[in-house]
LUMVEX-292605 format. One record per residue (C-alpha): residue in one letter; x, y, z; residue number from 1. Coordinates in Angstrom, 2 decimals. Example, Ala and Ser with C-alpha at 12.3 -4.5 7.8 and 13.67 -1.06 7.14 Angstrom:
<recs>
+------+---------+---------+---------+--------+
! roke !       u !       v !       w ! fidren !
+------+---------+---------+---------+--------+
!    a !   12.30 !   -4.50 !    7.80 !      1 !
!    s !   13.67 !   -1.06 !    7.14 !      2 !
+------+---------+---------+---------+--------+
</recs>
This chain:
<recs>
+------+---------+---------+---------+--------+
! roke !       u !       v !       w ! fidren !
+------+---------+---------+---------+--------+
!    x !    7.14 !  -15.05 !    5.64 !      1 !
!    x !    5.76 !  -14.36 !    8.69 !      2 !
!    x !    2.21 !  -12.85 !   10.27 !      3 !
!    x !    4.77 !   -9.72 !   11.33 !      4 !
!    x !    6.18 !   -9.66 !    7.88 !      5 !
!    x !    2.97 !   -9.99 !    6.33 !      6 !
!    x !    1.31 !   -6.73 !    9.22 !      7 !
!    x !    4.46 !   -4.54 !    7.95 !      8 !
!    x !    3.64 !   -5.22 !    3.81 !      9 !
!    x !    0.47 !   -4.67 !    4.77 !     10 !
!    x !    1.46 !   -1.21 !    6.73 !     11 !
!    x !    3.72 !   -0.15 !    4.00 !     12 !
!    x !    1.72 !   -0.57 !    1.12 !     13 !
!    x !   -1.52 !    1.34 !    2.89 !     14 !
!    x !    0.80 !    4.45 !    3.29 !     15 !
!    x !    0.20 !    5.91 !   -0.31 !     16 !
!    x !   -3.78 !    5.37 !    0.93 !     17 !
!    x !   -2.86 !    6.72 !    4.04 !     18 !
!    x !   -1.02 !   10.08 !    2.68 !     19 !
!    x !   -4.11 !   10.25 !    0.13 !     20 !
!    x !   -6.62 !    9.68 !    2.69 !     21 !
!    x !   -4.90 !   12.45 !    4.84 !     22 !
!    x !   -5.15 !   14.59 !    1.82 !     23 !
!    x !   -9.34 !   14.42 !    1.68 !     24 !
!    x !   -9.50 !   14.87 !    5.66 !     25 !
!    x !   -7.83 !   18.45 !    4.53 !     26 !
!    x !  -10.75 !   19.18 !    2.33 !     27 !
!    x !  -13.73 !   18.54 !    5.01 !     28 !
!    x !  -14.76 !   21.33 !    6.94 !     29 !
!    x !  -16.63 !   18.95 !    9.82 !     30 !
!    x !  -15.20 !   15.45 !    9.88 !     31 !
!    x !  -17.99 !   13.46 !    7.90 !     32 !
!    x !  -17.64 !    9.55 !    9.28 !     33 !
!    x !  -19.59 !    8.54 !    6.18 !     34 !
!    x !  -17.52 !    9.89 !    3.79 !     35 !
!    x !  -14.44 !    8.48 !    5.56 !     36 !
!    x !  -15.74 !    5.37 !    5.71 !     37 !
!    x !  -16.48 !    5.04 !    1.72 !     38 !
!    x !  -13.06 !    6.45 !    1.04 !     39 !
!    x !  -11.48 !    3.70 !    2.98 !     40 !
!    x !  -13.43 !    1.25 !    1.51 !     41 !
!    x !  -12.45 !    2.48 !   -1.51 !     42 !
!    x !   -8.61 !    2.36 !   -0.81 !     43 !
!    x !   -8.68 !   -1.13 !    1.63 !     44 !
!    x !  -11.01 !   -3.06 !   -1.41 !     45 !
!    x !   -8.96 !   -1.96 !   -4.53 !     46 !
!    x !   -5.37 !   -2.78 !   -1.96 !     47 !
!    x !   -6.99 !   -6.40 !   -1.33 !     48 !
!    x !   -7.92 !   -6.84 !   -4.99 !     49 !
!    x !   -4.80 !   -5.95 !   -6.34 !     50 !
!    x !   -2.63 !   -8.34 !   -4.45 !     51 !
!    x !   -5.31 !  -11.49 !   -5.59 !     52 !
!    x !   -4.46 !  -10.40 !   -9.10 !     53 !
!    x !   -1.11 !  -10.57 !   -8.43 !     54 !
!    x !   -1.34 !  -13.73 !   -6.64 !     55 !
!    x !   -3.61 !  -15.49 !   -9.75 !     56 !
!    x !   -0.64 !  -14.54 !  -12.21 !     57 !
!    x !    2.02 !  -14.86 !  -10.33 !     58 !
!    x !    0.59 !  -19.16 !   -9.92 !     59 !
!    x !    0.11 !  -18.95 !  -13.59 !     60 !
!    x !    3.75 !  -18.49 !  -14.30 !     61 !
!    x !    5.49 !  -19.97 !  -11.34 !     62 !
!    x !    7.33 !  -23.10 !  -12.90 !     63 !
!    x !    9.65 !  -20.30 !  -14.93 !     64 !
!    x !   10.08 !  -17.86 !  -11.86 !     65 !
!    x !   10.38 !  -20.23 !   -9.39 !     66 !
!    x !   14.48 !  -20.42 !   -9.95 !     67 !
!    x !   15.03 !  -16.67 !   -9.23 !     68 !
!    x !   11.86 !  -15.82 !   -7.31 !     69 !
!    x !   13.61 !  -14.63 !   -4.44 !     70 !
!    x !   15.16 !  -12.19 !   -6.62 !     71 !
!    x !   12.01 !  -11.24 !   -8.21 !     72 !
!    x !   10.97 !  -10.36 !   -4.48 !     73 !
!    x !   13.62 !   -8.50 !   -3.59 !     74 !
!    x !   13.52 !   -6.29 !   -6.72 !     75 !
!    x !    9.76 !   -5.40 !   -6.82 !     76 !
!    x !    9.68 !   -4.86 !   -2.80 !     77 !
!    x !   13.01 !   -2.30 !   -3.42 !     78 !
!    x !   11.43 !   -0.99 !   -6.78 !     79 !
!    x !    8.10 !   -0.18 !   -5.18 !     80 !
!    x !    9.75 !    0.92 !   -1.29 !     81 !
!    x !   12.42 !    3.04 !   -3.62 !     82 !
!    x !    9.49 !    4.58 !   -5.42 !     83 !
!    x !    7.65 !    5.48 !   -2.34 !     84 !
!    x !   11.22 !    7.31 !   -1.07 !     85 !
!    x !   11.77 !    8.96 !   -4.21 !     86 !
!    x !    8.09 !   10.80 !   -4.17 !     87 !
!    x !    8.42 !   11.37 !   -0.58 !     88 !
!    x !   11.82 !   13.73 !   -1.37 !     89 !
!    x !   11.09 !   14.55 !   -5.04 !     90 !
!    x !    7.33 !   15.38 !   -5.45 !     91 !
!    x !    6.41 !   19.09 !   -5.96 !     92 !
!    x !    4.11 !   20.06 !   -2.80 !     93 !
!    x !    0.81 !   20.90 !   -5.11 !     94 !
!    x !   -2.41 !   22.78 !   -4.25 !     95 !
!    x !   -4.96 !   21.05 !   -3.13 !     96 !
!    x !   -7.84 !   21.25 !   -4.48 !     97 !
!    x !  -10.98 !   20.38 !   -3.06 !     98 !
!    x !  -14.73 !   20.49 !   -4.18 !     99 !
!    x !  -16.60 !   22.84 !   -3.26 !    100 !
!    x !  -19.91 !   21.55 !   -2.32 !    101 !
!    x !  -17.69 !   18.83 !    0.02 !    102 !
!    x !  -19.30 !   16.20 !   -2.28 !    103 !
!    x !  -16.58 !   12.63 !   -2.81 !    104 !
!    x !  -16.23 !   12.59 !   -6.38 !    105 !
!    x !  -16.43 !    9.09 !   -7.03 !    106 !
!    x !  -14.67 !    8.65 !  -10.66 !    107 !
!    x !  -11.71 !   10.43 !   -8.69 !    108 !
!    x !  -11.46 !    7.72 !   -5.90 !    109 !
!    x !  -11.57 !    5.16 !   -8.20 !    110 !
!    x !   -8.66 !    6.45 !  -10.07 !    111 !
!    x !   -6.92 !    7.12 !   -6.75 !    112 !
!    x !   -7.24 !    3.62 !   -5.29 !    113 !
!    x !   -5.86 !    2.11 !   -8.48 !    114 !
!    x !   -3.21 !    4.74 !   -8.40 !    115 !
!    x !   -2.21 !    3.65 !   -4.40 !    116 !
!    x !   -2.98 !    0.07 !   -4.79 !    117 !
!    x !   -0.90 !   -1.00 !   -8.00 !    118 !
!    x !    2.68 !   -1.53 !   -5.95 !    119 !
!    x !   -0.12 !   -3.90 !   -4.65 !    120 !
!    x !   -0.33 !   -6.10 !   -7.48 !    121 !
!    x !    3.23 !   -6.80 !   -7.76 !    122 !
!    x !    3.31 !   -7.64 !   -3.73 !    123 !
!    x !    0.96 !  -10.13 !   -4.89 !    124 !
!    x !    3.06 !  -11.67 !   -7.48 !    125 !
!    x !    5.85 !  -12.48 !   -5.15 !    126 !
!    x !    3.13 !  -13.89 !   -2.88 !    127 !
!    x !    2.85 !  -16.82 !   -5.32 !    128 !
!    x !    6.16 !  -17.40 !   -5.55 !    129 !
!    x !    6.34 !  -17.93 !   -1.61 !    130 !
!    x !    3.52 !  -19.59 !   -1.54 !    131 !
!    x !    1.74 !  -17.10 !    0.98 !    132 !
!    x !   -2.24 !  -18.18 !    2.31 !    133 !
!    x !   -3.97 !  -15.67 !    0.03 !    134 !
!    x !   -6.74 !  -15.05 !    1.62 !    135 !
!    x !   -4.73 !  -14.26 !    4.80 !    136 !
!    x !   -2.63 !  -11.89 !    2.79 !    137 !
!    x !   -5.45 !  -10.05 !    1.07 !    138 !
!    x !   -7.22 !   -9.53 !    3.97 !    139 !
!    x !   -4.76 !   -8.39 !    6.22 !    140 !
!    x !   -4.26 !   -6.06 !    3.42 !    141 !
!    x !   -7.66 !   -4.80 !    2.87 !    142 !
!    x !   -8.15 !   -4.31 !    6.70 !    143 !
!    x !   -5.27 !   -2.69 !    7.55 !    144 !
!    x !   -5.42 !   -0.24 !    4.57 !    145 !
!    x !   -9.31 !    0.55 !    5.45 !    146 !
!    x !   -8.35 !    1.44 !    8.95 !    147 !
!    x !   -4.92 !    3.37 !    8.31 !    148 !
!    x !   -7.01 !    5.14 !    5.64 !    149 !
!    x !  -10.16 !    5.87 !    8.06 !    150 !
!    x !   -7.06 !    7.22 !   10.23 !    151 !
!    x !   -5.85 !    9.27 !    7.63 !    152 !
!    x !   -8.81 !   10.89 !    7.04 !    153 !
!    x !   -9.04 !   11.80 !   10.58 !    154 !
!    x !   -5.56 !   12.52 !   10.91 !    155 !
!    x !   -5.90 !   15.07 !    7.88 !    156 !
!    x !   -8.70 !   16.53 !    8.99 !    157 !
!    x !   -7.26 !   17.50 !   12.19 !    158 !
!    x !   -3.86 !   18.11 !   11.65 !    159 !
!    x !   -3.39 !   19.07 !    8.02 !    160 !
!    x !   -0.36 !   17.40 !    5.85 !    161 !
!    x !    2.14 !   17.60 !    8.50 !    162 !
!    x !    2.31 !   13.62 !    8.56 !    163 !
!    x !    1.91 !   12.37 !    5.16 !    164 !
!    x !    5.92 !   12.90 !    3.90 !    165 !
!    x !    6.65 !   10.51 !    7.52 !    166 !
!    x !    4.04 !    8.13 !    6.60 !    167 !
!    x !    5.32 !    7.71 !    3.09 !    168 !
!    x !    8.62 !    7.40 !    4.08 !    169 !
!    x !    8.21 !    4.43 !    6.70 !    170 !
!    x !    6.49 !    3.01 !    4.13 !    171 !
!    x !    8.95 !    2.99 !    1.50 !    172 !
!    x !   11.90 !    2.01 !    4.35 !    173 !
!    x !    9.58 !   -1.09 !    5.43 !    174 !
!    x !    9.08 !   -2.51 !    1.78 !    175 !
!    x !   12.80 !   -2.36 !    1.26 !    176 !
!    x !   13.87 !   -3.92 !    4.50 !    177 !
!    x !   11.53 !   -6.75 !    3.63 !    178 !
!    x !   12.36 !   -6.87 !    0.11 !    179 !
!    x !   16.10 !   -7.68 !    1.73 !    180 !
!    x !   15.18 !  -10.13 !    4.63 !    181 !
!    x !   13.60 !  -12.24 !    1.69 !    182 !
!    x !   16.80 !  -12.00 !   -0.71 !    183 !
!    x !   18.62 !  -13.00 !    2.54 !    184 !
!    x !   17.12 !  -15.79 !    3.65 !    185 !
!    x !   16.87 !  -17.12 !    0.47 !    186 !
!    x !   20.71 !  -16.98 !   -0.08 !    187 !
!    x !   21.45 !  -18.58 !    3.77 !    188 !
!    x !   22.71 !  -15.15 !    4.50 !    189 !
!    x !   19.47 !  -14.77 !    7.28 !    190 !
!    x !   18.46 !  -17.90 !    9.48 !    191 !
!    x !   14.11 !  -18.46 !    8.42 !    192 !
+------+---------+---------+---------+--------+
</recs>
């Protein structure tokens, strides 16, 4: 897999963070750059963790899964990309609610960067069984995730939820595609 394989995972799995992110720019009254920035810290450190995780188990187990690994690829990139669609078209459009003192509730982005970042953990798995540089991976990640989520932020405080169903759905599309090219190439279908 390539660095421009590795920049769209990256991309797709930061759009749950990114539609999230968008989300709390809807709840500040004056764009705060501090509370931004902790929110995408949250969502880029908790999208590079989960990937190491899924890297350090996937190694532990990779003389069984090696045979069908490609497979195993394909299947959690389409699982996680179909998932993404499937919320994007199915989801019920709720209320948003928002404190009222404009405080971050801390507990809550916690349980939302777990929440965006475990399709993470899988993409991590399947980076052991292509032997991906982790460190690389995890930190294209992490960056991209902290900047697309600083974005969303922005993006939601200034133009409301008009983008998040798009972002989600590029997302989901990306992982998929991806989730194919590897099943491809892996069958001689796809030139590497």
């Amino acid at each position: 897999m390539g660095l421009m394989e590795l920049f769209l995972i990256a991309v797709g799995l930061s759009m749950d963070a990114f539609a999230v992110s968008v989300c709390k720019g809807l709840c500040m009254k004056r764009l705060n750059l501090r509370q931004a920035a902790v929110i995408a810290l949250f969502f880029g450190g908790f999208q590079a963790l989960m990937p190491l995780v899924g890297w350090a188990l996937g190694t532990q187990f990779e003389k069984y899964i090696t045979p069908v690994d490609h497979w195993i690829a394909f299947a959690l990139l389409a699982l996680i990309g179909g998932k993404m669609l499937w919320d994007a078209f199915h989801e019920d459009d709720e209320e948003l609610s928002c404190p009222a003192d404009g405080k971050l509730d801390l507990r809550e982005l916690v349980m939302l960067a777990i929440a965006t970042s475990i399709d993470a953990l899988a993409v991590g798995i399947t980076f052991a069984f292509l032997r991906m540089d982790v460190v690389m991976s995890v930190g294209l990640i992490g960056a991209t995730t902290f900047v697309l989520a600083l974005v969303g932020v922005a993006v939601g405080h200034r133009f409301g939820a008009r983008y998040e169903k798009a972002a989600t759905v590029v997302g989901g599309v990306v992982l998929v595609l991806i989730g194919m090219k590897i099943l491809l190439e892996h069958l001689g279908v796809l030139a590497l």
